[in-house]
C-alpha positions in Angstrom: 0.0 0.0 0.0 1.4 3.3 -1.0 1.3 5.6 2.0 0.4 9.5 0.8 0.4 10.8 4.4 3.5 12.6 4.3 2.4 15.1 2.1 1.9 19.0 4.2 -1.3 19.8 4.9 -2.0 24.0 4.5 -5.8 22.7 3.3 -7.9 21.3 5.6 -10.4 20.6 2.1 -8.4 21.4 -0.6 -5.3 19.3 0.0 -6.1 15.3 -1.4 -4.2 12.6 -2.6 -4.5 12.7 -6.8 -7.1 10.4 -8.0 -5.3 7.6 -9.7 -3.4 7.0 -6.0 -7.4 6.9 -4.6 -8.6 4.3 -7.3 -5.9 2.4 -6.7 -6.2 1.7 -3.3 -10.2 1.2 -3.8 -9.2 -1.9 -5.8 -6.9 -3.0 -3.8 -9.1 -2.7 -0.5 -12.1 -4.4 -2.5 -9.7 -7.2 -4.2 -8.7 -7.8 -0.1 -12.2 -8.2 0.4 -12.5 -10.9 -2.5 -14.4 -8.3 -4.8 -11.8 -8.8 -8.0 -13.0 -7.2 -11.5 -12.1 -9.5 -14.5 -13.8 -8.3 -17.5 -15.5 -11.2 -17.7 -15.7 -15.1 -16.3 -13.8 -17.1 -18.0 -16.1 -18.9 -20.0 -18.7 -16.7 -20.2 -21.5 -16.6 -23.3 -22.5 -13.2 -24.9 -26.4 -12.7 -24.6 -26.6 -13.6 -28.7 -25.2 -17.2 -28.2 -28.5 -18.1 -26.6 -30.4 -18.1 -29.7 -28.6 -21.6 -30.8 -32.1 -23.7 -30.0 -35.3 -23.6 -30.3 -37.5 -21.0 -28.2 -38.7 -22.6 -25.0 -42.4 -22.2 -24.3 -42.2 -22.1 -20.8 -39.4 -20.0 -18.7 -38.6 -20.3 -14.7 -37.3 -18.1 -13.5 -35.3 -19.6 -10.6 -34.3 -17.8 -7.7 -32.6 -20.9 -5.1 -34.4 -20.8 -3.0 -37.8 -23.3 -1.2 -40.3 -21.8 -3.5 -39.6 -22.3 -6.6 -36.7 -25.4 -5.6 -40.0 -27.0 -4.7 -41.6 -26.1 -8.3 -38.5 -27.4 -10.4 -38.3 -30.1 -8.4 -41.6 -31.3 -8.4 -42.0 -30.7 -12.6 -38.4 -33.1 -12.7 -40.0 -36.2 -10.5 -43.5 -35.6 -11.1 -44.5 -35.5 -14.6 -48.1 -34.9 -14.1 -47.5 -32.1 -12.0 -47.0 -30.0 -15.6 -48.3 -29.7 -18.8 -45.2 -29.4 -21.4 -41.9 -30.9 -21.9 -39.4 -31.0 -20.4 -37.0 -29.9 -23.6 -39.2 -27.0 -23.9 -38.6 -25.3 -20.7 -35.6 -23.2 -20.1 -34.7 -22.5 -16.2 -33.0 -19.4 -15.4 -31.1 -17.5 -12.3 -29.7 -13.9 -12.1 -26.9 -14.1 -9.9 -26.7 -11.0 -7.5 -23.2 -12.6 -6.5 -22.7 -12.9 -2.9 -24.8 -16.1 -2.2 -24.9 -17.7 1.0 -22.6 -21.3 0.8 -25.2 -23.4 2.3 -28.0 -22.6 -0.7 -25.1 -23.2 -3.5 -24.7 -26.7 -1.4 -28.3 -27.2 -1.3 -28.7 -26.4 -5.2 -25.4 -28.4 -6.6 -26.3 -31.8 -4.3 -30.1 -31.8 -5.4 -31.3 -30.0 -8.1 -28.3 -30.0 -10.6 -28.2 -33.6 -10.6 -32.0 -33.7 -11.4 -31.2 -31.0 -13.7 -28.8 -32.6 -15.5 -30.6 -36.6 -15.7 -33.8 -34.9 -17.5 -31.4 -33.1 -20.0 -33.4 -29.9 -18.7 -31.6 -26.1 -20.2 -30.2 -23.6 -17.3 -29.1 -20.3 -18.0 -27.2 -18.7 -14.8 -26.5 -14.7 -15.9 -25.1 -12.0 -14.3 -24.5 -8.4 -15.3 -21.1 -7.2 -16.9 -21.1 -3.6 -15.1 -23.0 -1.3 -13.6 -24.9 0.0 -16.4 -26.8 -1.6 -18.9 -25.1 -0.5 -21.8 -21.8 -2.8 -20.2 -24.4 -5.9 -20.8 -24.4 -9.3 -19.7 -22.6 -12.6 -19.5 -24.3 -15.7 -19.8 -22.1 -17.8 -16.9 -23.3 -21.0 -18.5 -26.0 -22.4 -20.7 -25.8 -26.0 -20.2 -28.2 -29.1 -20.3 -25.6 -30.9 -18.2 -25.6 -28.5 -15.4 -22.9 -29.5 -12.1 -22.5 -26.3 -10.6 -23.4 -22.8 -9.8 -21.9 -19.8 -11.3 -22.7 -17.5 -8.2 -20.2 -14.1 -9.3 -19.9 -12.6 -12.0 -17.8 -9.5 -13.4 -20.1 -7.6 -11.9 -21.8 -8.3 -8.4 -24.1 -6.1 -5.7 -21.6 -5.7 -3.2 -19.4 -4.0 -5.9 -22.2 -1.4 -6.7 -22.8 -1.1 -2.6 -18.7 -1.0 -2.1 -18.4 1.7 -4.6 -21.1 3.8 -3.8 -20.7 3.3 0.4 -23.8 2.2 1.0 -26.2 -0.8 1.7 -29.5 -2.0 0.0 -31.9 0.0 0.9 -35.6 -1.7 2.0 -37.0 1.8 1.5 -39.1 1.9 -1.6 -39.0 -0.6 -4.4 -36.0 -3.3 -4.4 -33.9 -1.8 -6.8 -31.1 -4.5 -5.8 -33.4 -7.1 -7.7 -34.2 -4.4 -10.5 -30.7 -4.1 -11.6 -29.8 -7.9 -11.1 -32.7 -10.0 -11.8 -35.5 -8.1 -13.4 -33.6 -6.5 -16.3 -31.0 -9.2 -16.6 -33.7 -11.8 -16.2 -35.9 -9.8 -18.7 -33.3 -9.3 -21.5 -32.3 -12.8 -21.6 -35.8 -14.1 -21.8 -36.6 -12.1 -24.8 -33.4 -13.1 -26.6 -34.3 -17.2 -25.5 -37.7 -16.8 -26.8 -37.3 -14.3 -30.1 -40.6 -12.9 -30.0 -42.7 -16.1 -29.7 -45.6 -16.2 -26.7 -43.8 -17.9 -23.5 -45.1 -18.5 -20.0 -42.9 -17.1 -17.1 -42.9 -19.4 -14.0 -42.3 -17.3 -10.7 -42.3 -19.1 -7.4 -44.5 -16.8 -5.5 -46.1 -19.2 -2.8 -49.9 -19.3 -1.2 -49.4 -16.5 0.9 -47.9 -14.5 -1.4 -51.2 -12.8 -3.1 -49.9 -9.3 -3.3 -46.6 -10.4 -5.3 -48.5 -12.3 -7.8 -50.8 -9.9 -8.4 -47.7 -7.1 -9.1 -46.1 -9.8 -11.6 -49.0 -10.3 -13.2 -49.6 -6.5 -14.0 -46.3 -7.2 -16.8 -47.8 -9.6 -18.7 -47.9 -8.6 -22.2 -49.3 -10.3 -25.5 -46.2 -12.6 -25.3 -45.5 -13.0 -21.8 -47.8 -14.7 -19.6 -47.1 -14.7 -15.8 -48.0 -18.4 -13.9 -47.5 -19.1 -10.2 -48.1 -23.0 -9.8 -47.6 -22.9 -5.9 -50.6 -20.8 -5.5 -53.0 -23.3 -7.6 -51.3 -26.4 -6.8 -53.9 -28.9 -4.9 -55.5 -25.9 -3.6 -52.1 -24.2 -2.5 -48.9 -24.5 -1.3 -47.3 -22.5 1.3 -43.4 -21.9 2.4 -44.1 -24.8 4.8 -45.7 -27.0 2.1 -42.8 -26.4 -0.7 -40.2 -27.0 2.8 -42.0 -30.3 3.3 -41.9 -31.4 0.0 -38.5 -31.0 -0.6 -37.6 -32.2 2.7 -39.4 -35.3 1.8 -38.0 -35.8 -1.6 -34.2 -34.7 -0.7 -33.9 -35.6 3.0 -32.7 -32.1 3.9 -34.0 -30.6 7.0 -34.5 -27.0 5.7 -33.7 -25.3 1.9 -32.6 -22.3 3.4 -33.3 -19.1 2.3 -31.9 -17.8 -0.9 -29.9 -14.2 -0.4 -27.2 -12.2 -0.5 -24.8 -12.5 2.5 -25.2 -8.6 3.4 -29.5 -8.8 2.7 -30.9 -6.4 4.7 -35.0 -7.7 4.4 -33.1 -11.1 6.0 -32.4 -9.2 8.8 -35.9 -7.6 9.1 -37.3 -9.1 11.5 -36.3 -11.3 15.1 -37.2 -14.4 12.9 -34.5 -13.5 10.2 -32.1 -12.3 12.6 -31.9 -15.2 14.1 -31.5 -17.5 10.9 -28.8 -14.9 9.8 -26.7 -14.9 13.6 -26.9 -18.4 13.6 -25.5 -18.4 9.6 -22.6 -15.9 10.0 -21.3 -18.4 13.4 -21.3 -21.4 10.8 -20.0 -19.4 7.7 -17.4 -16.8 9.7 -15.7 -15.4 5.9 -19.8 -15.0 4.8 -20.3 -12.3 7.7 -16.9 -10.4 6.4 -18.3 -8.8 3.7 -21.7 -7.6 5.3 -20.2 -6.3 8.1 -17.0 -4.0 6.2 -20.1 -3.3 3.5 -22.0 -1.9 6.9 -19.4 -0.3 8.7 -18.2 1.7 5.3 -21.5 2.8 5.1 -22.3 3.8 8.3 -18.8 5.6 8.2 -20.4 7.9 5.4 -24.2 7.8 6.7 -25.0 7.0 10.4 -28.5 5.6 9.0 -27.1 3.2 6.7 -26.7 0.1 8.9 -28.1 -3.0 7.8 -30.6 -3.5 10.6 -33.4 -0.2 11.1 -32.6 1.2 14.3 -29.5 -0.8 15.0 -26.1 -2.7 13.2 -25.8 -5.7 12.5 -22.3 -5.1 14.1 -23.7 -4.5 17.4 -25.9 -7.5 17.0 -22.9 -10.1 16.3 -21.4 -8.3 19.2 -24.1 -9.1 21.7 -24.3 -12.2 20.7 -22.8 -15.7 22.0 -20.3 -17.8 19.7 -20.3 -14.2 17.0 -16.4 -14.5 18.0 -15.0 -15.9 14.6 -16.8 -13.8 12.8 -16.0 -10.8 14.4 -12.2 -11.4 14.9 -12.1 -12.3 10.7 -13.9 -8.8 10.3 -11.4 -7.2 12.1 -8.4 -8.8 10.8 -9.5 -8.0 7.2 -10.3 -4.7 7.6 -7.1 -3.5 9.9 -4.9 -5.2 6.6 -7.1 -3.1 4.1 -5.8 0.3 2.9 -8.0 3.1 4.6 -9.4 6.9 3.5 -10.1 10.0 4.8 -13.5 11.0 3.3 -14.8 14.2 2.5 -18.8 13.8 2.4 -21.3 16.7 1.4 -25.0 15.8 1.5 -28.3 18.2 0.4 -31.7 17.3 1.9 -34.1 19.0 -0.1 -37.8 19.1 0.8 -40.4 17.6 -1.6 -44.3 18.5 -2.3 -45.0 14.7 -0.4 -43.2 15.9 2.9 -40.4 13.7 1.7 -36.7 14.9 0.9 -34.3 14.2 -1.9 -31.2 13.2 -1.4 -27.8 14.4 -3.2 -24.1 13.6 -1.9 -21.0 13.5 -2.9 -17.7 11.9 -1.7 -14.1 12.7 -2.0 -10.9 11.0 -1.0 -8.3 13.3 0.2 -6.1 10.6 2.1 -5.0 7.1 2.0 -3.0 5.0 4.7 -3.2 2.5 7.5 -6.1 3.0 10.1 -3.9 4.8 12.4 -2.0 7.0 9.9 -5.8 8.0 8.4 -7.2 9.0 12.3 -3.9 10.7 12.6 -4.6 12.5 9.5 -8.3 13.2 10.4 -7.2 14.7 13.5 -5.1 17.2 11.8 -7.4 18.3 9.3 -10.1 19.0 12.2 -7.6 21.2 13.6 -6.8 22.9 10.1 -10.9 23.8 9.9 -10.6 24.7 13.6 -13.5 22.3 14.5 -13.5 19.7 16.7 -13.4 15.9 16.4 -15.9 13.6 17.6 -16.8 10.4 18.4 -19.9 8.9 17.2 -23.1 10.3 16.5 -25.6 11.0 19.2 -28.8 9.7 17.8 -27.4 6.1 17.0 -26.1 5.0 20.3 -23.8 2.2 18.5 -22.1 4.5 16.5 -18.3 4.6 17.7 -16.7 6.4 14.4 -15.2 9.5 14.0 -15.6 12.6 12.6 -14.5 15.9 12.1 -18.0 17.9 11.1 -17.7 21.4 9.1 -21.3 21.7 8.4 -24.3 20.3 10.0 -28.1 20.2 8.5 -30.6 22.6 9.5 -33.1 20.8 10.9 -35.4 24.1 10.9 -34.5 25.2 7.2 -35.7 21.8 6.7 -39.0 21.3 8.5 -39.6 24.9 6.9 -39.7 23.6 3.4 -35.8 24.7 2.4 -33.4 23.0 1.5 -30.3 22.1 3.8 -26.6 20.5 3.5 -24.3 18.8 5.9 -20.8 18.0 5.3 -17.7 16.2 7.5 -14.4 14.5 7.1 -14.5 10.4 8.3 -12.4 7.7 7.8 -13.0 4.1 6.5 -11.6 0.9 4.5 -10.9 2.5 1.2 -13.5 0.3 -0.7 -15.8 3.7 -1.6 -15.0 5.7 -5.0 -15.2 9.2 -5.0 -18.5 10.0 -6.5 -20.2 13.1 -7.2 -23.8 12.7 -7.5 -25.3 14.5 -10.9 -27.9 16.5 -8.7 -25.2 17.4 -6.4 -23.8 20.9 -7.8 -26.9 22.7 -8.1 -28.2 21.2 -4.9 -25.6 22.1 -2.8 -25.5 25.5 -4.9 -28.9 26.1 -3.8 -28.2 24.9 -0.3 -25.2 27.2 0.1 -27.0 30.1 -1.6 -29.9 29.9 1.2 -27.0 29.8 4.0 -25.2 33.0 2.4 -29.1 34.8 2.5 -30.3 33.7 5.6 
């Protein structure tokens, strides 16, 4: 790691390490946390090379996890449990990339094997960058199927990691938008080249409100079908658990998602699968918890758990030691930042605010050379530095704070801005938002008029 410390400071704000020296230690601190870029898989398809055979007429789309595990595996042992062929379905999963081992365990033991005796087509896909113009790669297209291709060039936790944030469970799921609707969609449409198809989705019994949203996309070629919801009178996540705990002799499918999933961790239920996963998997709980703690670093409210971390959970709780002690080796060996974050709130006609921010790396060195650094700078801006922040009791990091939102400006319909120096793993990219300028323009305009 190259250290940049040694530079003089005479700029508490203006004074930062040139950008290439920042980029590079973002990769290195996200290759430490097993987050490499290769440009693609090796032996990864281009969307065209699906169009060798013939269009299926039926498309799963196959997520891992019980549901619709207990569809495809009921349609493989149980032919009059559907109403088409075998060769003319085509199963498909959009990998998100940070899977939890004990589902790819699950998947490669039971259903690949089935998969793979009934000659049955599997597309697994992931996306090739962050936007959609970088495309996608096909991971493997096989009727032979052995194993899952779980990352791809291009994974959630490196659009979390680079933006230094979680996924949000505000609002629509735009972590399945970006990795399985649109991949999903656009690989569907080049398997079945404008022919009528029906799209299997494994929303179960209870799952009305789901189905009914799915079906609302249906078009004059896509027709949306939800066989645990009809299926002798309806199946429900216990039913489709049964099942395949009858047929496989596995105690539980556990649930598909990411490693870092915050809806896992909504509630005590999912908590409690989650604690119990990260003591069995120790590395699996690495990446959620330097994810969080970059995060919160840059937003107090981002942890992955509302109204508490996830970090503070693992640390209250009994036999969390391995995974705590592998988080904190791996992030003391990462290269670290000092962080220059600006953030507008501006008010909206729905009592709601939007949101703009912008980060900057001015430093890069070792955890203690970067606190080191951060307490110099607060000095430079004559402003002190502080530890934690007052309304999220668990919050031990430091910062140096130069502006701080006006909570009055704001609950009188103006716009505000906060801004402050922190420091974290170096696995965020500076990032200026394209709302930012004029919002914090307009912010700062309103402070100079007050």
């Amino acid at each position: 790691m190259t250290t940049t410390l040694v530079r003089p400071l005479s700029d508490p704000l203006g004074d930062r390490v040139p950008e290439p020296v920042a980029q590079e230690a973002v990769d290195q601190a996200q290759a430490a946390l097993g987050l490499r870029r290769p440009a693609s898989p090796p032996g990864a398809l281009s969307l065209a090379s699906v169009r060798g055979q013939a269009p299926p007429r039926v498309v799963l789309g196959y997520g891992l996890g019980a549901d619709s595990s207990a569809i495809l595996a009921r349609w493989l042992t149980d032919p009059s449990s559907r109403d088409f062929e075998l060769h003319e379905l085509a199963v498909v999963t959009g990998m998100t990339g940070q899977e939890w081992p004990a589902t790819r365990a699950l998947v490669e033991q039971n259903l690949l094997p089935l998969m793979a005796a009934s000659n049955v087509r599997y597309l697994q896909i992931a996306r090739r960058g962050l936007h959609q113009a970088d495309g996608i790669d096909i991971l493997s297209d096989s009727r032979r199927p052995d194993r899952l291709h779980l990352v791809g060039a291009w994974t959630l936790a490196h659009e979390m990691f680079d933006g230094g944030t979680v996924p949000q469970t505000a609002g629509d799921r735009l972590c399945s938008q970006h990795f399985k609707a649109w991949p999903l969609d656009t690989v569907i449409a080049e398997l079945t080249q404008g022919r009528p198809y029906r799209h299997v989705m494994g929303y179960e019994l209870e799952e009305t409100r789901r189905a009914t949203r799915d079906a609302k996309y249906n078009t004059a070629l896509r027709t949306g079908e939800y066989p645990l919801r009809v299926w002798d009178g309806g199946w429900n996540r216990a039913r489709a658990q049964a099942f395949l705990r009858g047929l496989f002799g596995v105690e539980t499918w556990v649930k598909s998602a990411c490693t870092y999933c915050p809806f896992s961790l909504a509630n005590d239920d999912g908590r409690k699968e989650a604690l119990a996963r990260f003591i069995a998997e120790p590395d699996a709980g690495v990446l959620a918890l330097a994810m969080e703690f970059v995060a919160t670093a840059l937003n107090p409210t981002q942890g992955l758990i509302k109204g508490q971390r996830l970090l503070s959970l693992l640390q209250a709780s009994p036999g969390a030691g391995d995974v705590l002690a592998a988080f904190e080796r791996r992030i003391a060996a990462v290269p670290w930042a000092v962080y220059d974050v600006r953030r507008t709130l501006s008010p909206r006609v729905d009592g709601k605010n939007n949101f703009a921010r912008s980060v900057r790396i001015l430093d890069i060195g070792t955890p203690e050379e970067t606190r080191t650094r951060l307490a110099q700078r607060a000095r430079c801006a004559a402003v002190p530095l502080t530890v934690g922040d007052p309304a999220f009791p668990d919050d031990t990091q430091p910062r140096a704070w130069l502006r701080r939102r006006d909570r009055q400006r704001l609950d009188g319909g103006m716009a505000t801005a906060e801004r402050f120096l922190a420091i974290a793993p170096a696995t965020a990219r500076s990032k200026t938002g394209p709302a930012f300028p004029n919002a914090w323009a307009a912010a700062s305009q309103l402070e100079l008029t007050a």
